[in-house]
C-alpha positions, -999 to 999 in steps of 0.1 A, spaced: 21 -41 383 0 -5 381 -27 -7 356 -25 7 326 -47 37 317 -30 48 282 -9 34 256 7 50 224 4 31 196 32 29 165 40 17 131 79 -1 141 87 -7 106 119 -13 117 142 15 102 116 38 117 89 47 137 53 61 131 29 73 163 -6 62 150 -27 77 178 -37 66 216 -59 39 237 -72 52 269 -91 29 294 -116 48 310 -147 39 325 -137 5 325 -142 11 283 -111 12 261 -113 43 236 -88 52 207 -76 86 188 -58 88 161 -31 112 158 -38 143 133 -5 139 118 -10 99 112 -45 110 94 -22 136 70 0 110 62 -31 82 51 -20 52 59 -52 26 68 -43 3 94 -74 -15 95 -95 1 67 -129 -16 73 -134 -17 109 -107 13 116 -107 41 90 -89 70 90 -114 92 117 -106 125 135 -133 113 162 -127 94 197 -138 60 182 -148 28 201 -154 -12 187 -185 -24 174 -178 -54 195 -166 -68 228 -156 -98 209 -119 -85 213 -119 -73 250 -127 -43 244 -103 -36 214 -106 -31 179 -96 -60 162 -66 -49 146 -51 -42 182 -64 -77 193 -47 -87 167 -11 -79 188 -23 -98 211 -9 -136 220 -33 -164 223 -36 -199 225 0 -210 241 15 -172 242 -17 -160 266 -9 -193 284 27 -186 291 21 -147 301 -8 -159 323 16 -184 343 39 -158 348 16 -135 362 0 -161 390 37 -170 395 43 -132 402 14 -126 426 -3 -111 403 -44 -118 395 -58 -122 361 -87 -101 368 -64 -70 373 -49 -72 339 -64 -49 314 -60 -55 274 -44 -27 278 -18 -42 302 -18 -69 280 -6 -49 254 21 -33 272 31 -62 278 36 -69 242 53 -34 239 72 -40 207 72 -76 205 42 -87 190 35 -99 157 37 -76 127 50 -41 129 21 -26 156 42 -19 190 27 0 221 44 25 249 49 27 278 60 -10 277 58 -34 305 77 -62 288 73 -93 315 116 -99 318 150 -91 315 163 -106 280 179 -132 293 209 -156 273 195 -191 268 209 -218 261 190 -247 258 183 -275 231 152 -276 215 146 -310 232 147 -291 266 122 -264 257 99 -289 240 103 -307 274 92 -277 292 69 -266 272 51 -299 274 53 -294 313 35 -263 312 11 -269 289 -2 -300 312 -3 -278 339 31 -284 354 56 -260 367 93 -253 350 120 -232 357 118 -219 320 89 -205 322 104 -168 323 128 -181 292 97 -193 274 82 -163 278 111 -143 266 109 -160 235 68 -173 228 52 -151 251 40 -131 222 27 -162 200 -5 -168 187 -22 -204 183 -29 -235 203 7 -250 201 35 -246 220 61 -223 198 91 -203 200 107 -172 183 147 -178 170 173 -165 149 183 -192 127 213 -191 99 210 -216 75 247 -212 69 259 -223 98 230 -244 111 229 -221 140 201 -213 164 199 -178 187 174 -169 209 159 -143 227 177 -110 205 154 -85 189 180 -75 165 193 -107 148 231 -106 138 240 -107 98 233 -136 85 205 -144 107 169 -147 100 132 -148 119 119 -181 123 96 -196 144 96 -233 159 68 -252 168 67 -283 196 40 -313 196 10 -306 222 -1 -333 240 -29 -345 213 -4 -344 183 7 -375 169 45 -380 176 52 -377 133 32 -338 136 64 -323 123 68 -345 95 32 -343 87 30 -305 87 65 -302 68 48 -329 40 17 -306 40 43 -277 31 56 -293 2 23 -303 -13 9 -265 -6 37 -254 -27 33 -284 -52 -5 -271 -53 2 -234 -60 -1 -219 -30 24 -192 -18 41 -204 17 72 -187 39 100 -211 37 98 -246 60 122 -266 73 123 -296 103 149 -285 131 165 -317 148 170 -321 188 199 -335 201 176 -367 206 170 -369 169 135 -357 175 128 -332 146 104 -302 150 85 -279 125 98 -245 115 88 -217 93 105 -181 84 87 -152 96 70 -137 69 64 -104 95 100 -98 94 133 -98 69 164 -81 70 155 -64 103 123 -45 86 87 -52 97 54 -56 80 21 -48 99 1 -80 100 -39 -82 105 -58 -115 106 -89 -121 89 -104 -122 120 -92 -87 134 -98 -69 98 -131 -88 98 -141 -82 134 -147 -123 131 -150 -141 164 -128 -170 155 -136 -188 183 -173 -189 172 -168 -181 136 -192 -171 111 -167 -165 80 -172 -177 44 -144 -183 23 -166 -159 -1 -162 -131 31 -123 -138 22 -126 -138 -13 -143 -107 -9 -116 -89 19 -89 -98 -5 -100 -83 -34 -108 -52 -18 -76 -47 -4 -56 -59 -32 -80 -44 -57 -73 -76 -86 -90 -103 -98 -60 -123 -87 -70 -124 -48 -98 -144 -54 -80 -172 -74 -56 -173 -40 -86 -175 -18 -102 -201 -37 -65 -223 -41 -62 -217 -6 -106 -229 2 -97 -261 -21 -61 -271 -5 -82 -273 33 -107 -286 12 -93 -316 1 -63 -316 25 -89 -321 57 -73 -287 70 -108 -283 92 -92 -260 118 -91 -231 87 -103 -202 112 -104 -164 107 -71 -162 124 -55 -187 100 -57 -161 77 -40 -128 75 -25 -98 50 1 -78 52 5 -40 46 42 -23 38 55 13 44 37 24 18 -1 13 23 -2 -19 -5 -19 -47 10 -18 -85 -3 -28 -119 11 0 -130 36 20 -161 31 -6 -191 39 3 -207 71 -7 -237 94 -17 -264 71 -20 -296 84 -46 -325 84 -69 -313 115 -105 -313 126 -120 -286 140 -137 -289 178 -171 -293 162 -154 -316 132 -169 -293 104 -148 -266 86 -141 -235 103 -146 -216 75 -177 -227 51 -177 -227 14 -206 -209 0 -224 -217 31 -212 -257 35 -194 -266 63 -196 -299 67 -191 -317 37 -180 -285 11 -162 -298 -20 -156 -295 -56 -193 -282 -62 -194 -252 -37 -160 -241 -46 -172 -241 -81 -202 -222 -70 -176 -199 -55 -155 -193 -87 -190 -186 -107 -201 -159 -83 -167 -142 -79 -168 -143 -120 -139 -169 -121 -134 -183 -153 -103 -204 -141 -117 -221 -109 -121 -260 -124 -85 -255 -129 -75 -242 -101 -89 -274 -85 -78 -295 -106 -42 -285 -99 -45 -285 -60 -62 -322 -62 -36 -334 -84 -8 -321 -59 -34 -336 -23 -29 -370 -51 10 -374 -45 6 -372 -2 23 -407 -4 53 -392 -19 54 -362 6 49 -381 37 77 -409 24 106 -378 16 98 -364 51 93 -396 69 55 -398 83 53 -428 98 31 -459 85 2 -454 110 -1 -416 99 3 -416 63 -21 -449 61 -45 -427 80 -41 -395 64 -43 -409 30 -73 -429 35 -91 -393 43 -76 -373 12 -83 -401 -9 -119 -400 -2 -119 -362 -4 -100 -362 -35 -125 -385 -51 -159 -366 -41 
């Protein structure tokens, strides 16, 4: 594969196109232009580490290889770097000859969000599959461990561009017909983006049902989440799904994580949720962003959602520049690698609860934050019910409730 030296990078909104500016590697240093016409039109991509500049700009980091974060940010990680990595070596080709540049032309247009980069080096043909999920899952498994499978390419096709630590795939689904499609960038009518997650190896066999329960009590505690559902194998094994809330009715919506907007290194994170509090206000510009930070602080909070990094957080920004807080996402009772929060709470990480998130509410001038956590307690109260309507076995809801119970009670 010849290196890439220079990429063009777009808005893909779907219905049409915006050239934002350029990348250039040079001196093994990535450097990025924006485009005179882009500046006219105003538009902020990433308006705290990437405004609006008619200068040849670089990061203030090599946290993201080289790239600013909102480019990172197209980026797969976790089990999406994973897969495209495997399909290098299988290739012949050698990790340390792949730029973030290449990287990113191997994203092309298929990354998350509206972001898309030319020329595009996509890694294969779009190939018709035709598995069930219990296959994939099955594969995906094998790789994971280390393992070979012959649908690897296929996996790639369809996760390649994925962020996060579990294996995942990209589908069409229509709820009408209980249909699955895979692999097609433009989804037939009636068809809509979802994505479909399969257990890792250190998942409890019930994750699906515990994740899917976590959705309902999100919702139950206020908190605004893209629409769940548990897809069933032809084994009767169910998985986790969620709607893409980067997509709908074949438009796009640029996406940028905490973490990118931030320039946090989420790997070695030093975010508050008061940096968030902070971020979203800014970008929304109302008092309401911080009473969505703060539901979302208390619902990891008292949920034991530890593994609440700067890229579990994201906005989105449409066509016309407004920014909000994305959809929540990836809830589920977790630990971190270190076992403290990802994210602290006014500076507590280990233990945070109902007294630093109040400290929280008082310095953001929330008048509203006791009830606010009130409401997500009282919804982390009914797990029971949750885990018994989506069938959590014994073993994991005894488990899980013992935790929240204790939390709840703090």
């Amino acid at each position: 594969m010849d290196s890439i030296t220079r990429l063009i990078v777009s808005l893909d909104w779907g219905d049409e196109q915006q050239e934002v500016g350029e990348l250039v590697f040079q001196d093994r240093k990535i450097f990025y232009k924006y485009y005179p016409d882009f500046i006219d039109y105003g538009l902020e991509i990433s308006p705290f580490k990437l405004p609006l500049s008619q200068e040849i700009l670089q990061p203030d980091t090599m946290v993201f290889d080289g790239l600013f974060g909102v480019f990172f940010d197209s980026l797969p990680d976790g089990w999406g770097r994973l897969l495209i990595d495997r399909m290098l070596i299988s290739r012949g080709i050698g990790l340390d000859s792949i730029s973030a540049l290449d990287r990113l032309a191997i994203v092309g247009k298929d990354g998350m969000g509206s972001l898309s980069y030319k020329p595009a080096k996509g890694p294969v043909e779009k190939i018709s599959l035709n598995y069930d999920l219990d296959e994939i899952a099955e594969a995906s498994r094998r790789i994971y461990e280390g393992e070979s499978s012959k649908l690897l390419d296929h996996l790639v096709e369809i996760g390649g561009s994925s962020g996060g630590a579990r294996p995942k795939i990209f589908v069409g689904y229509n709820s009408g017909s209980d249909q699955l499609i895979y692999g097609e960038t433009k989804l037939p009518k009636g068809f809509e983006d979802w994505i479909i997650k399969f257990p890792s190896s250190s998942d409890p066999e019930d994750i699906a049902m515990i994740e899917f329960s976590y959705y309902k009590m999100a919702l139950e505690a206020g908190l605004e989440m893209s629409e769940c559902r548990l897809f069933r194998g032809a084994s009767g094994r169910f998985y986790f799904g969620t709607k893409r809330f980067d997509r709908f009715n074949g438009h796009r919506r640029h996406l940028h994580s905490a973490s990118g907007l931030l320039h946090d290194n989420f790997r070695l994170s030093n975010l508050d949720y008061g940096h968030l509090m902070d971020a979203a206000f800014r970008l929304e510009n109302s008092v309401e962003a911080y009473q969505k930070v703060l539901r979302l602080a208390a619902f990891n909070v008292f949920s034991h959602n530890r593994d609440d990094h700067s890229k579990n957080f994201s906005f989105l920004m449409d066509k016309k520049g407004t920014w909000k807080l994305a959809p929540v996402y990836d809830l589920t009772f977790s630990y971190s690698s270190h076992g403290f929060h990802s994210t602290t709470v006014n500076g507590e990480g280990k233990n945070p609860g109902s007294k630093q998130l109040l400290e929280l509410a008082d310095i953001f001038g929330l008048k509203d934050g006791k009830k606010i956590i009130e409401q997500v307690k009282e919804s982390i109260v009914q797990w029971g019910e949750f885990a018994n309507e989506t069938g959590v076995g014994s073993s994991s809801k005894k488990q899980i409730s013992i935790a929240l119970n204790k939390l709840i009670k703090e």
